[in-house]
N, CA, C and O atoms as a GROMACS GRO file, in nm:
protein
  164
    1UNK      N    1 -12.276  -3.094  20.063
    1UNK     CA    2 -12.213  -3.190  20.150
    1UNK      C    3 -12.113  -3.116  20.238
    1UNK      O    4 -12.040  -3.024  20.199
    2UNK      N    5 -12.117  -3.154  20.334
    2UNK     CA    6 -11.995  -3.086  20.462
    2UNK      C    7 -11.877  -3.231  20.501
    2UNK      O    8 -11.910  -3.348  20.521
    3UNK      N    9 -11.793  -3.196  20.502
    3UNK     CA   10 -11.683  -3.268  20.566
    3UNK      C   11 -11.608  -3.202  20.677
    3UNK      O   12 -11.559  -3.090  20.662
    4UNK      N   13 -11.595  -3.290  20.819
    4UNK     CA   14 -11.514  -3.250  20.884
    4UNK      C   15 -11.371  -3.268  20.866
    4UNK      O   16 -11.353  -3.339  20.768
    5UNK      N   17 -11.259  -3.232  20.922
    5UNK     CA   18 -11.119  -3.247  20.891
    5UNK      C   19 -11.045  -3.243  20.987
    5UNK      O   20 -11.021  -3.125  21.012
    6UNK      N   21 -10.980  -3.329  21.076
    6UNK     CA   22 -10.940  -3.349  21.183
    6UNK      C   23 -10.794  -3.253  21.168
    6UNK      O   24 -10.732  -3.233  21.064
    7UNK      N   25 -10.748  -3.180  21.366
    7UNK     CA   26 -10.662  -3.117  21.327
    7UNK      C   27 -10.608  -3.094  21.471
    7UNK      O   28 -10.679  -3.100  21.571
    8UNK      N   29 -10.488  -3.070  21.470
    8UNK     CA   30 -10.433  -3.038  21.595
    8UNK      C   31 -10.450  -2.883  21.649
    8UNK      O   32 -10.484  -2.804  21.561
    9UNK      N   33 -10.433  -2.831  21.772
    9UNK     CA   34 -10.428  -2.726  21.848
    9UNK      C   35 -10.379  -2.614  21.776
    9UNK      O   36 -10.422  -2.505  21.740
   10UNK      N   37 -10.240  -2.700  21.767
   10UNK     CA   38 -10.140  -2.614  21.672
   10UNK      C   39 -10.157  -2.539  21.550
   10UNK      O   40 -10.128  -2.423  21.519
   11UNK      N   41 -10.219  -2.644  21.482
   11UNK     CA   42 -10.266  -2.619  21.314
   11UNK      C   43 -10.405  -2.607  21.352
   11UNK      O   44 -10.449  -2.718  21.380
   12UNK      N   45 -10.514  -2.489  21.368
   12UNK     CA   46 -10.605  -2.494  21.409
   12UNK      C   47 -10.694  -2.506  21.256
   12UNK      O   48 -10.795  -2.578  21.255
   13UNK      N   49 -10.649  -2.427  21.118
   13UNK     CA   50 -10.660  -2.439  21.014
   13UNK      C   51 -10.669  -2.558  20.937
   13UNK      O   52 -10.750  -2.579  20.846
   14UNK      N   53 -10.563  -2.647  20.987
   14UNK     CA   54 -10.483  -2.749  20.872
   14UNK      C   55 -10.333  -2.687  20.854
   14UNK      O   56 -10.299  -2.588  20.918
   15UNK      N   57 -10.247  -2.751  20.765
   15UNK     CA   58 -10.113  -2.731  20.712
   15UNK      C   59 -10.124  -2.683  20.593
   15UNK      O   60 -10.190  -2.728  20.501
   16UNK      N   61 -10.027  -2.548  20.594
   16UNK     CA   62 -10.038  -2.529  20.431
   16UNK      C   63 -10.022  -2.589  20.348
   16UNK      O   64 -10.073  -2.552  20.242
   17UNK      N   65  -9.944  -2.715  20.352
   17UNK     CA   66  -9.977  -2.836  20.273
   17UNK      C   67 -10.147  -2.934  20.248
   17UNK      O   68 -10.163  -3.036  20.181
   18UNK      N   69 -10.252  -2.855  20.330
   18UNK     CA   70 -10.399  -2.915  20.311
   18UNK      C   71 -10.441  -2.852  20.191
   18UNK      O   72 -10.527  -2.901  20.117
   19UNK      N   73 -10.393  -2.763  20.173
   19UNK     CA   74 -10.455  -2.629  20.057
   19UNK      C   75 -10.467  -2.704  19.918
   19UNK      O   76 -10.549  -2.670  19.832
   20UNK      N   77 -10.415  -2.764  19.910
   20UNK     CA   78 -10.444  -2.859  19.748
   20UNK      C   79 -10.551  -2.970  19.810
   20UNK      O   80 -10.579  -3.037  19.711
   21UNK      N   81 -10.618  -3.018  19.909
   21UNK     CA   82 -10.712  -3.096  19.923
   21UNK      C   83 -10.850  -2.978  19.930
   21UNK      O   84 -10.959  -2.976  19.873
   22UNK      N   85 -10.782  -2.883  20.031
   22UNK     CA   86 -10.926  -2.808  20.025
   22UNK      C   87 -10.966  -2.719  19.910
   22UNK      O   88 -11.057  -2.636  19.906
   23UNK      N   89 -10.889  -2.748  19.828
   23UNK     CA   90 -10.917  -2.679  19.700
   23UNK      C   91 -10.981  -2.797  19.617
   23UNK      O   92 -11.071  -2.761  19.542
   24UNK      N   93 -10.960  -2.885  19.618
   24UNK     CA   94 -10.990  -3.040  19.538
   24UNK      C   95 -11.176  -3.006  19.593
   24UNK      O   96 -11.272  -2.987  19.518
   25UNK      N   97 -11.175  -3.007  19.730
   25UNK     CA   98 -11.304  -3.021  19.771
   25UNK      C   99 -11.436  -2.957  19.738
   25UNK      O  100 -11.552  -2.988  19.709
   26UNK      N  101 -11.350  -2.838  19.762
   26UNK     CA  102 -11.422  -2.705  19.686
   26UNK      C  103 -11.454  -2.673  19.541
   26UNK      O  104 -11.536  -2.593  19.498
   27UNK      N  105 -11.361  -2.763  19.465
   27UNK     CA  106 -11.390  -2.751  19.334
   27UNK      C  107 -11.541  -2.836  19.329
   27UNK      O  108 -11.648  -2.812  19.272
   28UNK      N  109 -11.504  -2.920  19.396
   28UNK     CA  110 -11.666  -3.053  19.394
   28UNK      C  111 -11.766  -2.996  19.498
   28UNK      O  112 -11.853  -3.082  19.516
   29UNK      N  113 -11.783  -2.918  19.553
   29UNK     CA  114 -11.848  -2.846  19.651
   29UNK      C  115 -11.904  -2.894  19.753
   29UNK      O  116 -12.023  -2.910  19.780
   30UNK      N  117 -11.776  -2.922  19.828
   30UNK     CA  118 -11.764  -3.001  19.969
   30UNK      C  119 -11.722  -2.898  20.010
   30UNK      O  120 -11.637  -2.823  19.960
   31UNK      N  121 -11.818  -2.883  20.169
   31UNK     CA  122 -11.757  -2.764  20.277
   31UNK      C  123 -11.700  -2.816  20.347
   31UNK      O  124 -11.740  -2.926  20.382
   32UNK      N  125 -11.559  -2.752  20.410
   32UNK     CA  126 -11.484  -2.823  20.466
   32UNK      C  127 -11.505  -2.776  20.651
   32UNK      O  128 -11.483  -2.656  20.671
   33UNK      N  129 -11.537  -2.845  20.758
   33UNK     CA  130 -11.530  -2.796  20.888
   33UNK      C  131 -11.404  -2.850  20.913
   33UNK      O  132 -11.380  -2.962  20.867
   34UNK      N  133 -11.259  -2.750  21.023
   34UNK     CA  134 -11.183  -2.799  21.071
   34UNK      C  135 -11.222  -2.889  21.207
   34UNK      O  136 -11.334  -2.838  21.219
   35UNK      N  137 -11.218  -2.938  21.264
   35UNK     CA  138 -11.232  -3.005  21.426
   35UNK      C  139 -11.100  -3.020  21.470
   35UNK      O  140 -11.011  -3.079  21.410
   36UNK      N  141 -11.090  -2.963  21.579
   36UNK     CA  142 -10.916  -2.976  21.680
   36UNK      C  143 -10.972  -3.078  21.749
   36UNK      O  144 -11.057  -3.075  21.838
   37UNK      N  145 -10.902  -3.190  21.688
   37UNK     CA  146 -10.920  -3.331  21.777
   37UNK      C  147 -10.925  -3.350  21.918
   37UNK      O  148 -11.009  -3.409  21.986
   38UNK      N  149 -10.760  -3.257  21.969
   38UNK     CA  150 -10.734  -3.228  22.101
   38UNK      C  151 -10.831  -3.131  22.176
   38UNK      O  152 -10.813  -3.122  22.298
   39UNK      N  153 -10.913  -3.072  22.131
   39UNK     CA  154 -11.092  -3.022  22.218
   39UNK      C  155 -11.158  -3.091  22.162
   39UNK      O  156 -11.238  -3.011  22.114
   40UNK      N  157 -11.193  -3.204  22.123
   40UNK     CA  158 -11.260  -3.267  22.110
   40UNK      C  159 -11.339  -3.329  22.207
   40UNK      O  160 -11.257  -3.404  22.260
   41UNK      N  161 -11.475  -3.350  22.281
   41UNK     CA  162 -11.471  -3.383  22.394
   41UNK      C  163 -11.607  -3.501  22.359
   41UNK      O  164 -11.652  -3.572  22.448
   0.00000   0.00000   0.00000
């Protein structure tokens, strides 16, 4: 399964505060894609 993860310019990653979700995900083996909302077109 893939999940996208919405994200600003800024945080092109996520916040080091995402790191306990993308670890949650990964344990269940969900790939995580970032998407920068703001290029979003």
């Amino acid at each position: 399964m893939k999940l996208a993860l919405l994200t600003c310019s800024g945080l092109p990653g996520g916040d080091k505060d995402d790191r306990h979700l993308i670890q949650a995900f990964q344990q269940r083996h969900v790939d995580i894609e970032w998407l920068i909302w703001d290029q979003i077109k």
